[in-house]
Backbone as CSV, one residue per row, in Angstrom:
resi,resn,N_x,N_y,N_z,CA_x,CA_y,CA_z,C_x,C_y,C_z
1,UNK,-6.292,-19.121,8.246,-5.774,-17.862,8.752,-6.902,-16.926,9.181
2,UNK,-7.989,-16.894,8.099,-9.708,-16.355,8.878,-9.221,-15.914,10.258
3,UNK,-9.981,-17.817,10.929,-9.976,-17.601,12.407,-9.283,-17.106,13.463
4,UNK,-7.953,-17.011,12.964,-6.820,-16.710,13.281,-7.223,-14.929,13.579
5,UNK,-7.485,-14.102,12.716,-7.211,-12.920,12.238,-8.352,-12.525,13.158
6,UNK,-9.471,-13.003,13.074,-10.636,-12.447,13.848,-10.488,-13.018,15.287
7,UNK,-9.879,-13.888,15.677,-9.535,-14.157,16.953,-8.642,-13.092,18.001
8,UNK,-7.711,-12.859,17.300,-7.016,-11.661,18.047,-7.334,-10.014,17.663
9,UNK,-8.186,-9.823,16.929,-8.323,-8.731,16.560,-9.414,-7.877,16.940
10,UNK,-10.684,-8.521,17.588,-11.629,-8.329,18.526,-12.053,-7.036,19.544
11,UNK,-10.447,-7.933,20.321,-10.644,-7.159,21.191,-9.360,-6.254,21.567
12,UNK,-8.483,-6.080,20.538,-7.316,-5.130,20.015,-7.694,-3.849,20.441
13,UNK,-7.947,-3.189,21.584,-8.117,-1.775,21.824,-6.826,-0.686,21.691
14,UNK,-5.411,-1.287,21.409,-4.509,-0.619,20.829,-4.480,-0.435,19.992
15,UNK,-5.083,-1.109,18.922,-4.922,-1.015,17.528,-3.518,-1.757,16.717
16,UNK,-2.916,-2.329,17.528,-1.732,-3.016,17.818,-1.668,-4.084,16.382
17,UNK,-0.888,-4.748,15.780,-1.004,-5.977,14.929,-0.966,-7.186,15.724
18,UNK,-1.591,-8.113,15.843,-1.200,-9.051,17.137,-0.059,-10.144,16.297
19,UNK,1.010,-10.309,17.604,1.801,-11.312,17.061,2.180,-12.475,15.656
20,UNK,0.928,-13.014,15.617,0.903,-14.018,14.995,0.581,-13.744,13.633
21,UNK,0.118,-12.451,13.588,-0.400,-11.963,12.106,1.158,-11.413,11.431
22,UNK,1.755,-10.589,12.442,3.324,-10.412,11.886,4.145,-11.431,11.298
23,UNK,3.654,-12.351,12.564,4.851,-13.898,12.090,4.089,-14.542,11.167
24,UNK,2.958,-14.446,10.473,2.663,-14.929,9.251,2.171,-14.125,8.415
25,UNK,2.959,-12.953,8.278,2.933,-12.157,7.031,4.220,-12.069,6.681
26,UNK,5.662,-12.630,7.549,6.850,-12.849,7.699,7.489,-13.449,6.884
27,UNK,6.565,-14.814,7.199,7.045,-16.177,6.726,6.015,-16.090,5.573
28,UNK,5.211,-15.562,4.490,5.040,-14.933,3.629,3.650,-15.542,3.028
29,UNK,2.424,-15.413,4.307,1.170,-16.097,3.942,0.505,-14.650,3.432
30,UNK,0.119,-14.674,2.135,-0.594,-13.894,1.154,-1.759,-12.711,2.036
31,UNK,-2.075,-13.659,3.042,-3.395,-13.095,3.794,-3.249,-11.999,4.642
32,UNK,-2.513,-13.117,5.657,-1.807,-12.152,6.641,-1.073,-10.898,5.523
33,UNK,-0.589,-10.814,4.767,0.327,-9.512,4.503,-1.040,-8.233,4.094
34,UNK,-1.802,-8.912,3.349,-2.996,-8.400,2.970,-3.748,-7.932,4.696
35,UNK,-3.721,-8.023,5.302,-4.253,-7.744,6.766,-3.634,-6.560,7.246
36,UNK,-1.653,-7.016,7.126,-1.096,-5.578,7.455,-1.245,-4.646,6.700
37,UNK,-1.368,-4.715,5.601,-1.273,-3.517,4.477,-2.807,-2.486,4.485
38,UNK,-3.758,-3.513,4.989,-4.967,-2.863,5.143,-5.630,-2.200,6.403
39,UNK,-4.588,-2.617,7.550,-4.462,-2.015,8.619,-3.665,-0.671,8.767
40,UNK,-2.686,-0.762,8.092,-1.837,0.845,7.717,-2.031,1.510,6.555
41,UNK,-3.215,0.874,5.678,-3.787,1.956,4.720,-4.252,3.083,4.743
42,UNK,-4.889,3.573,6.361,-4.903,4.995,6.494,-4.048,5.600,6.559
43,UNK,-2.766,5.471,7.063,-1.657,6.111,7.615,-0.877,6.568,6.599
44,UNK,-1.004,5.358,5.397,-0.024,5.539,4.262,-0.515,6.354,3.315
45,UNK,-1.989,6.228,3.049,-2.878,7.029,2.959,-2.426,8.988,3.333
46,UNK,-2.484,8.861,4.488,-1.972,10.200,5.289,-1.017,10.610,5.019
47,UNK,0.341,10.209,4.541,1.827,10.461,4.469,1.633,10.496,2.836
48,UNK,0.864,10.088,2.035,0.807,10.020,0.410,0.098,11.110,0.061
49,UNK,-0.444,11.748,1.011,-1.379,13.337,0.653,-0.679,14.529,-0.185
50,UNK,-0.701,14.750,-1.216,-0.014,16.362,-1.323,-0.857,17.104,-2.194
51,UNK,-0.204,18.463,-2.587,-1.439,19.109,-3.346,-0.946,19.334,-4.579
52,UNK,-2.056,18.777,-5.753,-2.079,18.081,-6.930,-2.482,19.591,-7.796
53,UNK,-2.607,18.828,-9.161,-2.818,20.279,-10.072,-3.720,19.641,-11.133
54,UNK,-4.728,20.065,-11.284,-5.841,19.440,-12.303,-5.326,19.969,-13.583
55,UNK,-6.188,19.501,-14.924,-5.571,19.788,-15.725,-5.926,21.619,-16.476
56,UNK,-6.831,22.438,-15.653,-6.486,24.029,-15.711,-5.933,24.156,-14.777
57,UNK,-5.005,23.889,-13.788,-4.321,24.317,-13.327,-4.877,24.496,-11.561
58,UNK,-5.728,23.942,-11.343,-6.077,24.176,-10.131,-6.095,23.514,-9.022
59,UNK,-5.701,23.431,-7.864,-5.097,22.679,-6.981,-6.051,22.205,-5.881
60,UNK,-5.867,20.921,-5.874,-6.268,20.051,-4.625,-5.388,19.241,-4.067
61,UNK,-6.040,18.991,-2.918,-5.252,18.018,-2.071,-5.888,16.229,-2.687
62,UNK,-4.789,15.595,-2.788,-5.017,14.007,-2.986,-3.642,13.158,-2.670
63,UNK,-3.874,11.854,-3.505,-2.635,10.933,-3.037,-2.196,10.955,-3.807
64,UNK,-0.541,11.209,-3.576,0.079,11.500,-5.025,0.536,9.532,-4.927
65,UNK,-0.022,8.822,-5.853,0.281,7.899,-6.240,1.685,6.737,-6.067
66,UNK,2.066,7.326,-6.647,3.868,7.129,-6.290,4.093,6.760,-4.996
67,UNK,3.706,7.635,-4.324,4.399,7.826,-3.110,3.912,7.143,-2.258
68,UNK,2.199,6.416,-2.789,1.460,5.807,-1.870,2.122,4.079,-1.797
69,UNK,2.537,4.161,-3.699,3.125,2.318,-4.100,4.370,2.448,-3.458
70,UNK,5.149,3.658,-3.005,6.759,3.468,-2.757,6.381,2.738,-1.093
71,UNK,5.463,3.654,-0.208,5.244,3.519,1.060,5.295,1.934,1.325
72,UNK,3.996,1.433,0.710,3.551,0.009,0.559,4.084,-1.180,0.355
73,UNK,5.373,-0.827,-0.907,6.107,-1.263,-1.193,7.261,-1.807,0.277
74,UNK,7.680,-0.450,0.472,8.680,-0.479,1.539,8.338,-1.148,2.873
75,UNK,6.804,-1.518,3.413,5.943,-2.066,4.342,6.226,-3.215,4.115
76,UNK,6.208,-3.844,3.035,6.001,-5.114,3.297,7.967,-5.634,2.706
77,UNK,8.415,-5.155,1.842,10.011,-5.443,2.061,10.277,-5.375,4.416
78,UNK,9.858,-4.486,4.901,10.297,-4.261,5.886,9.979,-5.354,6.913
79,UNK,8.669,-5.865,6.146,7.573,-7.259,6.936,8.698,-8.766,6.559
80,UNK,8.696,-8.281,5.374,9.655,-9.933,5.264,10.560,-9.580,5.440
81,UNK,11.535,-8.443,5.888,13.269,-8.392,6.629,13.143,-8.711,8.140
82,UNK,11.971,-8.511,8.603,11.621,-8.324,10.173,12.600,-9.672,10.384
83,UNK,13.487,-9.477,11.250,13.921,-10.697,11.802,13.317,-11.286,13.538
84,UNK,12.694,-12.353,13.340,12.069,-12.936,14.338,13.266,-13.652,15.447
């Protein structure tokens, strides 16, 4: 799957997932899913942001946790429903 992954991904100037990495993160090769999940780790990343409360009480921005495993979670249920 390697060659596979670095073959189409090169020269990806969309940023796009190429075909074949979908249809074998689908049909449920460990790698490939590991490829998508690390390709939309910023994003999920981005949508998991909120502002947190240390323990005096003072606030920052981080990933509220939860929300990052619910995202992730729901990515890849959505990867193996994809109907081809």
């Amino acid at each position: 799957m390697t060659g596979m992954i670095d073959a189409n991904t090169k020269d990806n100037e969309c940023g796009l997932l190429p075909y074949p990495i979908i249809l074998a993160a689908n049909k449920g090769d460990p790698e490939a899913m590991n490829y998508v999940i690390l390709h939309y780790g910023s994003y999920i990343a981005s949508l998991s942001m909120r502002k947190l409360y240390d323990e005096r009480g003072n606030t920052y921005w981080g990933i509220d946790v939860d929300t990052h495993d619910r995202l992730r979670s729901k990515l890849m249920q959505g990867i193996l429903a994809f109907k081809i």
